[in-house]
TORROGU-464701 format. One record per residue (C-alpha): z, x, y; residue in one letter; chain; residue number from 1. Coordinates in steps of 0.001 Angstrom, whole numbers, padded with zeros to 6 digits. Example, Ala and Ser with C-alpha at 12.3 -4.5 7.8 and 13.67 -1.06 7.14 Angstrom:
<recs>
Z|X|Y|type|mol|seq
007800|012300|-004500|A|A|1 $
007140|013670|-001060|S|A|2 $
</recs>
This chain:
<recs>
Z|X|Y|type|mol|seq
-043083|-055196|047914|X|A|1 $
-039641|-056429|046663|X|A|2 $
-036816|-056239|048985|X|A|3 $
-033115|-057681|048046|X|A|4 $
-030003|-057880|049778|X|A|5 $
-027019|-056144|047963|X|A|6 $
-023561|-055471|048663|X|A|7 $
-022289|-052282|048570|X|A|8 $
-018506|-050824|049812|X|A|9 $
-017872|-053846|051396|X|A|10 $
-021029|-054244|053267|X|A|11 $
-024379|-055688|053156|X|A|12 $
-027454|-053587|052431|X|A|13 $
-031150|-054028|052103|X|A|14 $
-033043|-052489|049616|X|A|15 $
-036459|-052072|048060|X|A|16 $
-036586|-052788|044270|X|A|17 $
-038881|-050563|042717|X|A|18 $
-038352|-051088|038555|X|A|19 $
-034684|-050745|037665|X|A|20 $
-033755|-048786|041103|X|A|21 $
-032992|-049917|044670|X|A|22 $
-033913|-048099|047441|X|A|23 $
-031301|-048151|050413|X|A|24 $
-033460|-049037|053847|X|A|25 $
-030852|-050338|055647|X|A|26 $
-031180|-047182|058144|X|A|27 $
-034730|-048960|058945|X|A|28 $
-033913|-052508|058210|X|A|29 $
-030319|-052990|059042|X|A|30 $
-030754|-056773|057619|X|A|31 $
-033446|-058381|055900|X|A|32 $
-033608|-060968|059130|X|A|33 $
-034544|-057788|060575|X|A|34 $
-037278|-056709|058348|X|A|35 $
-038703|-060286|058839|X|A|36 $
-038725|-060078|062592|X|A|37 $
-040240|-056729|062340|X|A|38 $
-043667|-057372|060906|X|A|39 $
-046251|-055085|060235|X|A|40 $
-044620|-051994|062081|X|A|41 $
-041422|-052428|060186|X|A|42 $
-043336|-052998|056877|X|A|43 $
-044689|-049353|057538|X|A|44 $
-041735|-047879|058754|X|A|45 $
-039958|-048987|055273|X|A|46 $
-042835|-047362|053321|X|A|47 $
-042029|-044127|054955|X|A|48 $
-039148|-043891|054624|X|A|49 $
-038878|-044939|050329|X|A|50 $
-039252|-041211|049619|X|A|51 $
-035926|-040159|050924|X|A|52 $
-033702|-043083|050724|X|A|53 $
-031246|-043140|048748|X|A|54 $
-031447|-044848|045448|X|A|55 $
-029042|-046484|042868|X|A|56 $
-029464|-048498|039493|X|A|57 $
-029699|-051859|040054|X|A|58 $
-027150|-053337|037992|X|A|59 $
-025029|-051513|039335|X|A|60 $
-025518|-053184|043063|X|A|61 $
-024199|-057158|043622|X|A|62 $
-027658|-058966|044532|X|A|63 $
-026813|-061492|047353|X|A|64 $
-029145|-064201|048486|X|A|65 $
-032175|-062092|050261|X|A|66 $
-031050|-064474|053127|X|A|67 $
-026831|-064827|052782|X|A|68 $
-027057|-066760|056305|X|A|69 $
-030656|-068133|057175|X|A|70 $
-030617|-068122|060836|X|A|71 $
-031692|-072056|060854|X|A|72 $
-030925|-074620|058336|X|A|73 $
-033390|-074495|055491|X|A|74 $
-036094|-076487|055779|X|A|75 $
-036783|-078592|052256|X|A|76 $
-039807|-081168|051011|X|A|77 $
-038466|-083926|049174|X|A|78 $
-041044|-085963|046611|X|A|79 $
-043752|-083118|046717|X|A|80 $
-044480|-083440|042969|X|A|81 $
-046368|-086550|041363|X|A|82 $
-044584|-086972|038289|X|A|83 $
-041346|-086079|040368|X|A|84 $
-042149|-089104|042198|X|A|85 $
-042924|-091046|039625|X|A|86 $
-039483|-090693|038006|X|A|87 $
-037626|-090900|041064|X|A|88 $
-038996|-094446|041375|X|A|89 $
-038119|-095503|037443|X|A|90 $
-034547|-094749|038581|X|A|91 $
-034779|-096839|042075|X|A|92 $
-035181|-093627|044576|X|A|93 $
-038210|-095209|045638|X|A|94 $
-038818|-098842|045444|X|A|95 $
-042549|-097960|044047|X|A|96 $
-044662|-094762|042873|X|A|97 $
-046903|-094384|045006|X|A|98 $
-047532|-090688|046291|X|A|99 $
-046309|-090231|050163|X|A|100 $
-048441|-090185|052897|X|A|101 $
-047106|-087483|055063|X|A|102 $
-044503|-084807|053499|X|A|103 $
-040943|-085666|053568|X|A|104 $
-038774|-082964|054891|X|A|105 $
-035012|-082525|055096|X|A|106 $
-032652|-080024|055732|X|A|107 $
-029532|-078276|054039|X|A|108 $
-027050|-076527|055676|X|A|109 $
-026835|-072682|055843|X|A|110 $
-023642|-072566|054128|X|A|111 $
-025172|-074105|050738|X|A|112 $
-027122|-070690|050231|X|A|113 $
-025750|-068520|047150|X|A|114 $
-026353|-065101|045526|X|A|115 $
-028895|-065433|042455|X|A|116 $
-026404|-064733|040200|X|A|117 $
-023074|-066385|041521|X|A|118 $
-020986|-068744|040008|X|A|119 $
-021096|-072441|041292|X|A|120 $
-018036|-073950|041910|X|A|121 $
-018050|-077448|041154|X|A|122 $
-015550|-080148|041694|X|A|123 $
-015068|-083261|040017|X|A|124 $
-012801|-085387|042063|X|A|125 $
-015953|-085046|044846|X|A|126 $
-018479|-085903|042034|X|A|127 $
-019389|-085472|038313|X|A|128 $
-023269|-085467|039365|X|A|129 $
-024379|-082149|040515|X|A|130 $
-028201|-081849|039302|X|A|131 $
-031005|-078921|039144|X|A|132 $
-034372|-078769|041207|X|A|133 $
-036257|-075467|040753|X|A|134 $
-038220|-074735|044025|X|A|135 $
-040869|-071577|045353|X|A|136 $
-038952|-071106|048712|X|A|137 $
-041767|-070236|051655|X|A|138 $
-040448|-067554|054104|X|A|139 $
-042205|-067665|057936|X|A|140 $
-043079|-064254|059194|X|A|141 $
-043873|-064715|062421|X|A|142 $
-043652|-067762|065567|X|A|143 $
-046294|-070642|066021|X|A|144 $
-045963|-073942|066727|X|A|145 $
-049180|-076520|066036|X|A|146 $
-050808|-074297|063192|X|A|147 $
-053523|-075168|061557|X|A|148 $
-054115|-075192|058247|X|A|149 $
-056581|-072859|057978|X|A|150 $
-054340|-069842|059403|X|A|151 $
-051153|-071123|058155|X|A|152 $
-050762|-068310|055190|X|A|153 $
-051030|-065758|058282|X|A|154 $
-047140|-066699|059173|X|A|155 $
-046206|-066293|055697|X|A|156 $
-044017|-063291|055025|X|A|157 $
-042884|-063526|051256|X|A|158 $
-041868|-066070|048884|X|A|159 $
-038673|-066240|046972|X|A|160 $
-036936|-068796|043985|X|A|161 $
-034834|-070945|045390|X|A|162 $
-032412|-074083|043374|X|A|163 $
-031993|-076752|045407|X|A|164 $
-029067|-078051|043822|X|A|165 $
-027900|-081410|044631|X|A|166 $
-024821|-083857|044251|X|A|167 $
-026694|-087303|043352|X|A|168 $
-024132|-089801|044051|X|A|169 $
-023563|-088202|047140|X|A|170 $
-027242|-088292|048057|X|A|171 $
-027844|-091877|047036|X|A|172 $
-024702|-093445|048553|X|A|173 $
-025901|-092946|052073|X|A|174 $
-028483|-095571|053077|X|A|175 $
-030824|-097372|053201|X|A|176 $
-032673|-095961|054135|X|A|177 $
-031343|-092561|052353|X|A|178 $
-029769|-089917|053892|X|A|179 $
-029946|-086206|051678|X|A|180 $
-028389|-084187|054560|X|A|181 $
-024806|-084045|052829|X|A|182 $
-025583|-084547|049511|X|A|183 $
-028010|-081385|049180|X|A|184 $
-025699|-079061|051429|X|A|185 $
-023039|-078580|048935|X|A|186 $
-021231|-074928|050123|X|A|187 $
-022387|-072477|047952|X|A|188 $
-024242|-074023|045321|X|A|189 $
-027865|-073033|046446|X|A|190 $
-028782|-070160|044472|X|A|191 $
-031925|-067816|046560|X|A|192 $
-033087|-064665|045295|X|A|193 $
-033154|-062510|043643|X|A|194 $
-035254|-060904|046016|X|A|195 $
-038148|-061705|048663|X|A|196 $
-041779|-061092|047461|X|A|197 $
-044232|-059998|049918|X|A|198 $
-047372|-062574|049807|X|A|199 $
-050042|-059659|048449|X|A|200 $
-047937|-059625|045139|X|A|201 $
-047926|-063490|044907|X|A|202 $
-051833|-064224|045742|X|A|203 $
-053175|-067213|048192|X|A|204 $
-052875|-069576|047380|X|A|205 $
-049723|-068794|045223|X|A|206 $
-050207|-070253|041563|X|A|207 $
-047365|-069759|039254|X|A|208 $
-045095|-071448|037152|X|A|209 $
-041800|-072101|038285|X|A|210 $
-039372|-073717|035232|X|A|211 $
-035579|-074220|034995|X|A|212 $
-033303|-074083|032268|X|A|213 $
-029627|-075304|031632|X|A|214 $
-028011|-073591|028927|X|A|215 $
-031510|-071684|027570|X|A|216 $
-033197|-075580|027346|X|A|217 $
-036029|-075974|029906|X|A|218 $
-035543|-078798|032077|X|A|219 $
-038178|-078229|034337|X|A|220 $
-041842|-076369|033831|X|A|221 $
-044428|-076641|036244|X|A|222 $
-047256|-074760|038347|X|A|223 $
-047281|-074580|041830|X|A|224 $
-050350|-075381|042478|X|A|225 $
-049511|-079379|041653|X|A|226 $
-047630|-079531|044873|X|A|227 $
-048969|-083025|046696|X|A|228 $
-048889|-081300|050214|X|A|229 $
-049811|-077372|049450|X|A|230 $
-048161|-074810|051780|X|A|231 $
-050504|-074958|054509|X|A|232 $
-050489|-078636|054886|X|A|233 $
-047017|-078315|055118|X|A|234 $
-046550|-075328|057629|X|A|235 $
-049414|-077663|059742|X|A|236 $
-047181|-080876|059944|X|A|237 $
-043609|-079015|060533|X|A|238 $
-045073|-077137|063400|X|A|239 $
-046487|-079880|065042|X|A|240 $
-042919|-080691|065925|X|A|241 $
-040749|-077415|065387|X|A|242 $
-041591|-073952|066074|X|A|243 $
-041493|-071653|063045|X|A|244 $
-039846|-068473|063678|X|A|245 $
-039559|-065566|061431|X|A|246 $
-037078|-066021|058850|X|A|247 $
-037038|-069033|058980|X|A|248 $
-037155|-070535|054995|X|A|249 $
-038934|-073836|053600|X|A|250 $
-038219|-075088|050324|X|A|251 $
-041378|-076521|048648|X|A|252 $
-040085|-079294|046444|X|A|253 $
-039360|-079904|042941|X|A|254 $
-041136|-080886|039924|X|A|255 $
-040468|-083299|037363|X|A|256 $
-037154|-082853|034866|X|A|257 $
-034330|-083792|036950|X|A|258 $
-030997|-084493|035766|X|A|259 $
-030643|-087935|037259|X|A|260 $
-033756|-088843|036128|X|A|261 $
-033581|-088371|032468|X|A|262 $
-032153|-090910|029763|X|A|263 $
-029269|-090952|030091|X|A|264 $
-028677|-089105|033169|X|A|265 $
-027493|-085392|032733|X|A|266 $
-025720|-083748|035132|X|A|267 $
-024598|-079739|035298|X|A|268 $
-020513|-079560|034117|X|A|269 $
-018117|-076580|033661|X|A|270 $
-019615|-073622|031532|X|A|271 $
-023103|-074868|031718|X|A|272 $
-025564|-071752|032729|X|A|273 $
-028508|-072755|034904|X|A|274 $
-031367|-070237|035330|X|A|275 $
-034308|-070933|037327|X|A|276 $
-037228|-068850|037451|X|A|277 $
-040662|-068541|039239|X|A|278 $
-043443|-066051|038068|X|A|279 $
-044178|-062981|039592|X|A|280 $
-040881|-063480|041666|X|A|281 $
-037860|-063313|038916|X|A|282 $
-034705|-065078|037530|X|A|283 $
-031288|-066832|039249|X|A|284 $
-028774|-067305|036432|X|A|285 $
-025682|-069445|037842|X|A|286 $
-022693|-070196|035949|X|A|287 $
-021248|-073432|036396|X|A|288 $
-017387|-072882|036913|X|A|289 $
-014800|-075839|038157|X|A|290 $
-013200|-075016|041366|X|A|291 $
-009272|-074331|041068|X|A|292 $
</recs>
């Protein structure tokens, strides 16, 4: 199942996309935090009640991030791609490249998250170095603390595509040892969406290939299934310290084809498009716009 979060006379809605409709559930699932929380019994109670919601075209609805809020900061995995790391340390992010030993996390604030198809306000008297990272975003479906690995795909809800767009300088200038926190938490910048995608649509282990492209060149192309630490080796180590809740989201890390890694360095500017897309899940296209 597909469910988005739209925006319709002047509130938010939650809807299931079914083709090129969207089915209005809010009556059921007044937010999509709520659909989360619900589980199983609000899974069925959305099914029955598709046959007489109302329904409207979906471009004619505003898609907002499935999550406009997340309840907690979003929880990220830095250097969780061998060749990512690999280039990371040719530009000095790492003083060698050898793969990590435990996964890295960090978080980004709430207020970084965007619609899939907003524009990005940039501005270049903060920096001229805002950069791309295309990302399968995990959300939790339900609470445990110390998972294993062997059940950790039971507290997985959905998946969604996620851009974990970053301002490099900013990132870098911090440390040692580095500090990402205010460099990856840019306001609105963060593109999520278009829509969650519940886990039987995806498969488990999920393998598809997740890409991103600025201005209709790919950038980044990978497979999921590279990850160093896979998504149960991750949900195991976070929970060891932090209890998982539902809703909560975890971005999985990025592959090779960053910005600041390439020679020379590129870096996104006014009236670039970015689009980043994951398989089975869909497209964010993000116009790059300078603030006024």
């Amino acid at each position: 199942m597909r469910l988005a979060t739209f925006a319709q006379q002047g509130g938010q809605r939650v809807g299931v996309v079914l083709n090129d409709e969207i089915a209005d559930v809010t009556s059921v699932a007044p937010t999509m935090q709520a659909f989360v929380e619900g589980g199983d019994a609000m899974m069925a109670r959305v099914k029955a009640a598709l046959d007489k919601a109302p329904r409207v075209k979906l471009d004619q609805v505003k898609l907002l991030a499935p999550f406009p809020r997340p309840a907690k900061n979003v929880l990220c995995l830095g250097l969780n791609y061998t060749e990512h790391v690999a280039e990371g340390a040719r530009i000095g992010v790492r003083v060698d490249d050898n793969l990590p030993k435990y996964p890295v996390w960090f978080t980004k604030a709430v207020t970084a998250v965007c619609g899939p198809y907003d524009d990005i306000e940039i501005e270049p008297a903060i920096s001229t170095s805002y950069d791309w990272e295309v990302e399968l975003m995990v959300v939790i479906g339900k609470t445990g603390r110390h998972i294993s690995k062997e059940k950790a795909f039971d507290y997985v809800h959905s998946y969604t595509v996620f851009n974990d767009f970053s301002v490099r300088d900013v990132q870098r200038r911090h440390g040692p040892p580095p500090q990402w926190f205010k460099g990856k938490s840019y306001d609105k910048a963060s593109p999520m969406g278009p829509w969650i995608v519940t886990k039987d649509e995806i498969g488990t282990p999920p393998n598809i290939r997740i890409s991103c492209r600025v201005n209709g060149v790919t950038k980044q192309e990978s497979t999921t299934d590279l990850m160093i630490f896979d998504i149960p080796t991750a949900i195991a180590d976070i929970s060891d310290m932090i209890t998982l809740e539902p809703g909560d989201v975890i971005a999985t890390g990025t592959p090779s084809g960053v910005g600041v890694a390439r020679s020379p360095a590129e870096f996104l500017k006014a009236g670039d498009v970015m689009e980043t897309e994951i398989e089975k899940i869909g497209l964010l296209r993000n116009r790059i716009v300078e603030k006024r």
